[in-house]
C-alpha positions in Angstrom: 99.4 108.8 89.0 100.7 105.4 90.1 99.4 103.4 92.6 101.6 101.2 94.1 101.4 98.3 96.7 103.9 97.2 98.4 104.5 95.6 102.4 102.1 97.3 105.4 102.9 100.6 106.1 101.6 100.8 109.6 102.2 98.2 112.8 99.6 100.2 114.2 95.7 98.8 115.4 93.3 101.0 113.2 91.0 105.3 99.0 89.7 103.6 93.5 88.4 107.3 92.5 86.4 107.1 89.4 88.1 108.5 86.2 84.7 110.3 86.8 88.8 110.2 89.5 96.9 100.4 107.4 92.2 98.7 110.2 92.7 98.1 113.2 95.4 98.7 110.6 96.5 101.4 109.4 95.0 104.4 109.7 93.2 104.4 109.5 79.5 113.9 100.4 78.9 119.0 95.1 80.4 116.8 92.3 82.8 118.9 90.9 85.7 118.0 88.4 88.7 117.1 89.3 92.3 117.9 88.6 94.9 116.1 88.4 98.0 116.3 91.2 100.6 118.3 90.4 103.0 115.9 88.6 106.6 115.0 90.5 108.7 112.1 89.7 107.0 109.8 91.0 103.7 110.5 89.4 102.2 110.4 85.9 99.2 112.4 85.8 96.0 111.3 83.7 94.5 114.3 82.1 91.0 115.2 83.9 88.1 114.1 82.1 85.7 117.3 82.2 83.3 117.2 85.6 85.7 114.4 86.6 88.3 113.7 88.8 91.8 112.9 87.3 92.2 109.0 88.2 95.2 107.1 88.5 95.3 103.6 87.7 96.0 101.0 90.9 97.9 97.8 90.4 96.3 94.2 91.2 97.7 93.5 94.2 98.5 90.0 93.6 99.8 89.7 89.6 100.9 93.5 89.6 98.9 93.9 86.4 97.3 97.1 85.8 93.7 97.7 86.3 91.5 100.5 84.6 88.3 101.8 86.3 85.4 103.1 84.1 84.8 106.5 83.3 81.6 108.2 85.3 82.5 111.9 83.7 79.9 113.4 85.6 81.5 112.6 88.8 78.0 110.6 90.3 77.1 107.0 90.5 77.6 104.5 87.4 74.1 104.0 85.5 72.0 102.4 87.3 73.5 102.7 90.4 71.5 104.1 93.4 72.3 108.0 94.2 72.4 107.5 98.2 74.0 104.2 98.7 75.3 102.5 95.6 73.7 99.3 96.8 71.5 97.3 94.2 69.2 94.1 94.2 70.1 91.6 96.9 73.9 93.7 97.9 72.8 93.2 101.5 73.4 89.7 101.4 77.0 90.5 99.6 80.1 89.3 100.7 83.4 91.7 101.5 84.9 92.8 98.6 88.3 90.9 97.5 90.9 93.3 96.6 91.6 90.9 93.4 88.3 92.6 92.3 89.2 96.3 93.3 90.9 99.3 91.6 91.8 102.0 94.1 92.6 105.7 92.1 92.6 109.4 93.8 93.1 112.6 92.8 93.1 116.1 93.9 89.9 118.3 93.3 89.7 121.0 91.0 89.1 124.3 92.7 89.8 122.3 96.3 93.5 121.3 95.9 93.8 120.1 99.4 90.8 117.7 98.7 91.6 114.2 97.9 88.6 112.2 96.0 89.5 108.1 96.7 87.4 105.5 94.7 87.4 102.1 95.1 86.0 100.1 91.9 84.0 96.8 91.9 85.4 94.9 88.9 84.0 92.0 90.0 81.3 89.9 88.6 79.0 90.3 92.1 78.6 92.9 94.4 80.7 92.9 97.7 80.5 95.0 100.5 83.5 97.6 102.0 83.8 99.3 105.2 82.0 102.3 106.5 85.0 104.2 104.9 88.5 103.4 104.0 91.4 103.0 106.2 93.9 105.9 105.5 96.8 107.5 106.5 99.3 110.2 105.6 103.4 110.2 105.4 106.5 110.2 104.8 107.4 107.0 101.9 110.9 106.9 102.9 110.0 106.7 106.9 111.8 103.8 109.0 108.8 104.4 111.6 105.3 104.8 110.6 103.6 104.9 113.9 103.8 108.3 113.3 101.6 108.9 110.3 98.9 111.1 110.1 95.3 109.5 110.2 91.9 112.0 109.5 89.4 112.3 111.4 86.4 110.4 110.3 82.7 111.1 110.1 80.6 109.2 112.1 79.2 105.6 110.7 79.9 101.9 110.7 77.6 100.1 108.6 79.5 98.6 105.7 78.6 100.0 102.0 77.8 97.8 99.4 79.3 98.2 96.1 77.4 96.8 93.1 79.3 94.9 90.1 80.8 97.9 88.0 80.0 100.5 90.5 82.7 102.8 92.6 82.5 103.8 96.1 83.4 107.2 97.1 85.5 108.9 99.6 86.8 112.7 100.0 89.2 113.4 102.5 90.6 116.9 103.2 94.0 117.4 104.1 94.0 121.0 105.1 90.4 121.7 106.5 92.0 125.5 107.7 94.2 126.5 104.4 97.2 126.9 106.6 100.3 126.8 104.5 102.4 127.3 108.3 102.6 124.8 110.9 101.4 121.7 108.6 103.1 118.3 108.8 106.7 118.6 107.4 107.5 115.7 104.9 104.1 114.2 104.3 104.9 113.1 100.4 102.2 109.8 100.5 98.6 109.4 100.8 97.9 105.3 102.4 94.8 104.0 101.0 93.3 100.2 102.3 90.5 99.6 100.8 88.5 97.8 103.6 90.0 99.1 106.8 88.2 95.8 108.4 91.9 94.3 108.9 89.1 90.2 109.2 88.4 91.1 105.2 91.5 92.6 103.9 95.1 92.3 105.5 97.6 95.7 105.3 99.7 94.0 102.5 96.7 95.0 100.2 97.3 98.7 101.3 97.5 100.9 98.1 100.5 103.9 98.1 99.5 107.1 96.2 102.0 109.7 95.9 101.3 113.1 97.0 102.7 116.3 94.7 105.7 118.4 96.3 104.5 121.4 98.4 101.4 119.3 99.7 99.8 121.1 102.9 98.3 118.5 105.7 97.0 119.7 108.8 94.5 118.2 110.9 93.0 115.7 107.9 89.2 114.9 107.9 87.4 112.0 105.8 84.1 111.2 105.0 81.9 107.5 104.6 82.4 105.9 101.3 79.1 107.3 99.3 77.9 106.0 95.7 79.0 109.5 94.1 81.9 112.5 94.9 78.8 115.1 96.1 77.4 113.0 98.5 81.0 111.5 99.3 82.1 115.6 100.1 79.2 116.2 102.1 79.8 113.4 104.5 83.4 114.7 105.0 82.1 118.0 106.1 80.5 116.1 108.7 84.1 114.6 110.0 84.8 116.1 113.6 81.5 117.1 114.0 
C-alpha cells in the first residue's frame, strides 16, 4: 500500500516493514508471513512474499520519490545483522537516523489480521540510531482534530536502537489485543507512523500515513520496541501493558 507524508498530524506532546513487510509528537517480538491489507481505494496491495510480510513502499519525504526496501523473506534480520539488536561494529557511536535515509512500510499479519508489522529501513551508507520504538498513532485521515487519536500502549524501554546500513528495524503493534468486533473506535481508517518519535531528531512533518483497510477493529492498541526481526519485534509487544 501507499505511504504517504504529508503536514503533522498531531499538535499533541508525545512504523519501514521489510518486504520480509506524531514525539513528544504524535503518538505516539514468531516470524510469521505476512498478508497484505485488505485492498480499498486508497491502497495498492504488494503481493506477500512467502514467510514475509506484505510491504508497501514509503515516499522520500523530501523529493517524493519512491523508495524500495530489500527483501528479508524469512521475516528475520538482514544477513549479517545481529538477531537481538540489529546493531553492528561501532553503531553505538552512530548518529540518529535521517529520514532522507529511511523507508517506512507495514502490513497486516497473516493469521493475526489485527497485527500491524512497521519496519523502518536504513538506506543509508552508515548506521544511525532510532528511538526505543516508533511514534504512532491511530485515526481518522479526514479529522479536523487530531488530539483525539488513538496512541498504543507501549512496552517498557528507552534506549535507542541502532540500525546498521541495509538493515530494518522492527515493530508489531496490535490493534485489537481482545478480538472485539463491538465497542472499537468508530472511524479509525489511518495507521500514523514517525519514525524516530524523538521530536530533537525528526520533526512530525516527517510522519508517514498508511492507510488502514475498511472494517478495521481498534481497541485498546499495544506496541512493542523496535527489534532487528518480526519474532522478536512480536514478543516485545506482548509485553506492552505489562
Amino acid at each position: 500500500m501507499s505511504v504517504r507524508h504529508r503536514r503533522p498530524l498531531l499538535a499533541c506532546a508525545v512504523l519501514v516493514v521489510g518486504a520480509g513487510l506524531g514525539s513528544t509528537a504524535c503518538g505516539p517480538d514468531n516470524a510469521d508471513p505476512a498478508a497484505a491489507p485488505t485492498a480499498g481505494a486508497t491502497v495498492a496491495a504488494t503481493p506477500p512474499t512467502a514467510g514475509a510480510p506484505a510491504s508497501a513502499t514509503a515516499s522520500h519525504p523530501a523529493t517524493g520519490a519512491p523508495q524500495t526496501p530489500g527483501a528479508n523473506p524469512s521475516g528475520g534480520p538482514a544477513s549479517g545483522g545481529t538477531a537481538s539488536g540489529g546493531a553492528g561494529a561501532g553503531s553505538a557511536a552512530a548518529r540518529p537516523c535521517d529520514i532522507k535515509n529511511l523507508t517506512v512500510q507495514a502490513a497486516a499479519r497473516a493469521g493475526a489480521p489485527h497485527q500491524w508489522v512497521i519496519e523502518v529501513r536504513n538506506t543509508g551508507a552508515a548506521a544511525c540510531t532510532l528511538s526505543s520504538s516508533p511514534g504512532v498513532d491511530l485515526g481518522d485521515s479526514a479529522a479536523a482534530d487530531r488530539s483525539r487519536n488513538i496512541k498504543p500502549v507501549l512496552a517498557s524501554g528507552t534506549a535507542r536502537f541502532p540500525v546498521p546500513a541495509g538493515r530494518s528495524a522492527y515493530a508489531v503493534i496490535d490493534l485489537d489485543p481482545s478480538g472485539a468486533t463491538t465497542g472499537t473506535a468508530p472511524g479509525v481508517n489511518e495507521l500514523n507512523v514517525l519514525a524516530d518519535q524523538d521530536d530533537a531528531n525528526m520533526p512530525l512533518a516527517d510522519t508517514s500515513n498508511v492507510p488502514l483497510p475498511g472494517g478495521v477493529h481498534v481497541l485498546n492498541p499495544r506496541m512493542g520496541l523496535y527489534r532487528a526481526d518480526v519474532a522478536q519485534a512480536v514478543a516485545s509487544m506482548t509485553t506492552a501493558g505489562k
